[in-house]
N, C-alpha and C positions, 0 to 999 in steps of 0.2 A: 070467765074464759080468758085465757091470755095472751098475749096479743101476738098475733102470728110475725116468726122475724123476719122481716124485711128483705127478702133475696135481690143482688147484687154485687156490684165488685167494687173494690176501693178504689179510689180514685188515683191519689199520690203516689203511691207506691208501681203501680201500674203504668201509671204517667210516663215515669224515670223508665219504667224498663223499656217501655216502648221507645222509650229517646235512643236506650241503649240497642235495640234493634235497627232502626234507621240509622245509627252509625255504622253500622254493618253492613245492612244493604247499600248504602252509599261507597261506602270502602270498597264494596265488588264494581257496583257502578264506575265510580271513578276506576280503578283497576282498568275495568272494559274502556275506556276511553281514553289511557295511558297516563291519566294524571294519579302517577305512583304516594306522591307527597302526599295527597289528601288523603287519600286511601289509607296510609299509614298514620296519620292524625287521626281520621276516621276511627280507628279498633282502639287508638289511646283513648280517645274522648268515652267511645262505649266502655272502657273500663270505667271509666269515671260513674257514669251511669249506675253498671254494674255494682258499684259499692256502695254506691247510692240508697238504691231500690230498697234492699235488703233492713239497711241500717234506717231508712225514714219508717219501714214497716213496725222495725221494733220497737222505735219511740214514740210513732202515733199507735200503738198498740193495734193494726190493720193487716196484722199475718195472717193469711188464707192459704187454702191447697189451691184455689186455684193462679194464686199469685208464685207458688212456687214453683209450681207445672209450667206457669208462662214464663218465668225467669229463666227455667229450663231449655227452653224454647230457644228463646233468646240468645242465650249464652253458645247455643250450637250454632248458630246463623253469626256469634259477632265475632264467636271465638274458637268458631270450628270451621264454617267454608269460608268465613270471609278471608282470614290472614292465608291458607292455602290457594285459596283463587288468585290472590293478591300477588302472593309468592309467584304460583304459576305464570303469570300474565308477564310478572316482572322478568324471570330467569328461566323458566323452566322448558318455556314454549320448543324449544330447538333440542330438548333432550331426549325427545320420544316420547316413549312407554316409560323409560326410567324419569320423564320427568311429572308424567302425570302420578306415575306408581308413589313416588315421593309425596307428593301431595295428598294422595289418597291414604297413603299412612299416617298424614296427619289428622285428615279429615277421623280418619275410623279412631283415631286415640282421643280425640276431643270427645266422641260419642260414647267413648264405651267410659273414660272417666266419669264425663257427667252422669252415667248411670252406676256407678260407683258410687258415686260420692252420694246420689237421690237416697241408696239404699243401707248407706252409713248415719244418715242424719239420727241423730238422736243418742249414737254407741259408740262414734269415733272422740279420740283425742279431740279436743277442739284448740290444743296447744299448734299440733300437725298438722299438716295434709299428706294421704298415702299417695306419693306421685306429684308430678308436677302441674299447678293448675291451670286450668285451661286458660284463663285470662294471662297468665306469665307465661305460657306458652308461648299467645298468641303475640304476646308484645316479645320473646325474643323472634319472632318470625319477621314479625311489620315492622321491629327495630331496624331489622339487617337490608329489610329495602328502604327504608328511610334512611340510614347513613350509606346505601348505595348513591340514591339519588342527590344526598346533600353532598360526594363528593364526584359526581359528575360520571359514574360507574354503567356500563353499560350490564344490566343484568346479564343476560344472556351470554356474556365472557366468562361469567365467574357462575353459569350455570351447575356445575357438579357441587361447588360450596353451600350455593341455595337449595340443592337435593339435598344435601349433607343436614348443615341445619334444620329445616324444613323436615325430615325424617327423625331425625333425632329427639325434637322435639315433641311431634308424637309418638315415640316409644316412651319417653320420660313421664308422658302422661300418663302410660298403664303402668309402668312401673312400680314395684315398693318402696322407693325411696323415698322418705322421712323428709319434708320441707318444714320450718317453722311458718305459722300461718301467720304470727302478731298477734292473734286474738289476744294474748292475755296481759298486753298493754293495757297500762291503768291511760285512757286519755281523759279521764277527770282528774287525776292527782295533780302537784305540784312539782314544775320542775326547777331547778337552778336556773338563772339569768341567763347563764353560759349557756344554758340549754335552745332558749329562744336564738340567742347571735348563732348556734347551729344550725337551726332550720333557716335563718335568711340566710346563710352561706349556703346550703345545701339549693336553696331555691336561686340564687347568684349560679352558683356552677352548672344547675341545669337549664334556667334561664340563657348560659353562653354557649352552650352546644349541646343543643337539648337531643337531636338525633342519637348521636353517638354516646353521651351519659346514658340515658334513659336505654342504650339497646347494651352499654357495658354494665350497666347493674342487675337487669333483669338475667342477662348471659352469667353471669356470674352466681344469681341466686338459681340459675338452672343446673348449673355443675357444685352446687352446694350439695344437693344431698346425696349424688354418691358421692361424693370427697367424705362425707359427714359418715356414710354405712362403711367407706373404708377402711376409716379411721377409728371405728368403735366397733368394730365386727373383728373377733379372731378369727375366723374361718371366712369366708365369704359364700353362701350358699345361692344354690338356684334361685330359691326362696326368699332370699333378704334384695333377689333382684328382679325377680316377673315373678306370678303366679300367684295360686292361693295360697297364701302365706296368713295362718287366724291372729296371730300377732300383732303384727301390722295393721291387718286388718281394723282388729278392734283397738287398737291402739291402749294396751293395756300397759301395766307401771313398769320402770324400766326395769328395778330389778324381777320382778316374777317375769319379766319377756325373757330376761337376760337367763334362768336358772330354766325356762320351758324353751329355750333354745340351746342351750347344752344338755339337755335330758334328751332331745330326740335324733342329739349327732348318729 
């Protein structure tokens, strides 16, 4: 007879996510208590976590459904209410309806990406991401109160900006727009000398004002992919910008996307 397997859940990898959870809830906490700075530490740290979790699963070979379901989980609590709650508390309070409504659009774009993204596993590009992810989301949101508070900004003056961003943010996460993910970095290969003195430079530059680097690279890598559908789309269609777009979707080879995207002008 053979030995019955042992039901349970893995330890490590679960560990991480939960860490990444608690930074979430804490980010709202702090939020409710006005301490903005931690709050916005708070949803960086959970990204830390967040790339954590994933990447300790696949090297202690410990990947479950139900470790992905809870990553899930998680990822809507660090990187859907929390940076909107965050937002709100910071700028939004005195905007009304238009300020919750704003937040609320981020909120529903974090939900419906990560159910996107649950339902691509396995078929999409793993070059892209369709949209922009929830973790870069959340960090251009808890960027923009972070370098509020690190230069002495009163949120709620610069209220419509924090709707702005804050909305924008979550349309970019339904969106089709084309992100590179990194995944296809070799980080076992070999790099040049030169290459090492660029990451202690890069960690110098972020180590000197870490607020505002860390909220202009993430802003940056969020207006990367329409800059990128602009610039390599002849036409611009509904489809290469919201919707069911199967393309994108499956993230199929550039030239058959490119010849089943001129076959259906």
């Amino acid at each position: 007879m053979s030995e019955q397997k042992r039901k349970g859940i893995y330890l490590l990898p679960n560990l991480l996510t939960t860490a990444g959870l608690f930074s979430g809830f804490f980010a709202v906490v702090s939020s409710m208590n006005g301490r903005f700075e931690a709050a916005a530490v708070a949803i960086f740290v959970a990204m830390i976590f967040d790339g954590l979790d994933g990447r300790v699963a696949r090297m202690t070979n410990t990947q479950s459904d139900f470790g992905a379901e809870y990553d899930s989980m998680a990822d809507m609590v660090s990187f859907g209410m929390a940076p909107a709650l965050v937002a709100y508390n910071w700028g939004l309070t005195e905007l009304g309806k238009l300020g919750w409504l704003a937040a609320f659009v981020y909120v529903a774009g974090a939900a419906l990406r990560l159910a996107r993204f649950n339902t691509q596993v396995g078929i999409a590009d793993k070059r892209f991401f369709q949209g922009l992810a929830s973790p870069a989301a959340a960090a251009v949101v808890s960027g923009l109160v972070w370098v509020g508070v690190e230069y002495d900004a009163v949120g709620t003056d610069y209220g419509l900006l924090v709707a702005a961003v804050t909305g924008l943010a979550g349309l970019l996460m339904v969106s089709n727009f084309k992100y590179n993910s990194f995944k296809e970095v070799n980080w076992h290969g070999k790099v040049p000398f030169v290459g090492l003195l660029l990451v202690l430079l890069i960690f110098v530059v972020v180590a000197t004002e870490p607020a505002l680097v860390l909220f202009l690279v993430f802003a940056l890598y969020a207006l990367a992919g329409p800059i990128n559908t602009f610039r390599t789309v002849d036409k611009v269609t509904l489809d290469d910008v919201v919707g069911d777009h199967e393309e994108d979707a499956d993230f199929k080879g550039d030239a058959k996307r490119e010849d089943e995207h001129q076959e259906n002008k």
